[in-house]
N, C-alpha and C positions, 0 to 999 in steps of 0.2 A: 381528281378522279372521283369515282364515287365513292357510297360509304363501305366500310371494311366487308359487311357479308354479298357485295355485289359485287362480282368481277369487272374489269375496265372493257368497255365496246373497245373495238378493233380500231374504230374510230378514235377515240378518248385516247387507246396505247399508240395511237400512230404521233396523235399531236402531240402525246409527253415527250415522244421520242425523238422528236423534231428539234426539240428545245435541248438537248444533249450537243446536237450538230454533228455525230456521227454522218456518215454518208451509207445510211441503208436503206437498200431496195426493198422493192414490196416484197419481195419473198423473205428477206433477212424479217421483215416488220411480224409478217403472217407466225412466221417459225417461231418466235422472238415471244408474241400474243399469246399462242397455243401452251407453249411453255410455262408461260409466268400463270396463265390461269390454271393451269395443272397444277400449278406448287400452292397455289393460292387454295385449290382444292384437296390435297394432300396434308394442309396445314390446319383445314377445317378438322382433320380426323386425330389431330394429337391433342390428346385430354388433356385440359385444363390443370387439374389436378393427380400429379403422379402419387403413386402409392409406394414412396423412397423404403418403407420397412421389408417390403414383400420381397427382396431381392437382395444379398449383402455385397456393397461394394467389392469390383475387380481392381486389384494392387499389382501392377506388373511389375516389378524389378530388373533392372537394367544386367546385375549380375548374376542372374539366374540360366 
């Protein structure tokens, strides 16, 4: 595919997908494309660098 900040053409995710050997229609392919660039885009917005002090660990206990 391409490089990491450019989503895959519809094209490029069909022929990855091909090579799995699943048995999916163009709609399963479409549905399939839309999705994964969405996540691809949702992952752009999670920073790098979290700020682990600003928040103190949640400790659940089973016995509680």
């Amino acid at each position: 595919m391409t490089d990491a900040k450019t989503p895959p053409t519809l094209e490029e995710f069909r022929a990855r997908a091909a090579l799995t050997g699943l048995p999916l229609t163009a709609e399963d392919l479409e549905h399939l494309h839309k999705g994964y660039v969405g996540l691809l885009q949702l992952m752009e917005r999670i920073p790098t660098h979290w700020a682990w002090a600003a928040e103190p660990p949640h400790v659940f206990r089973a016995d509680e």
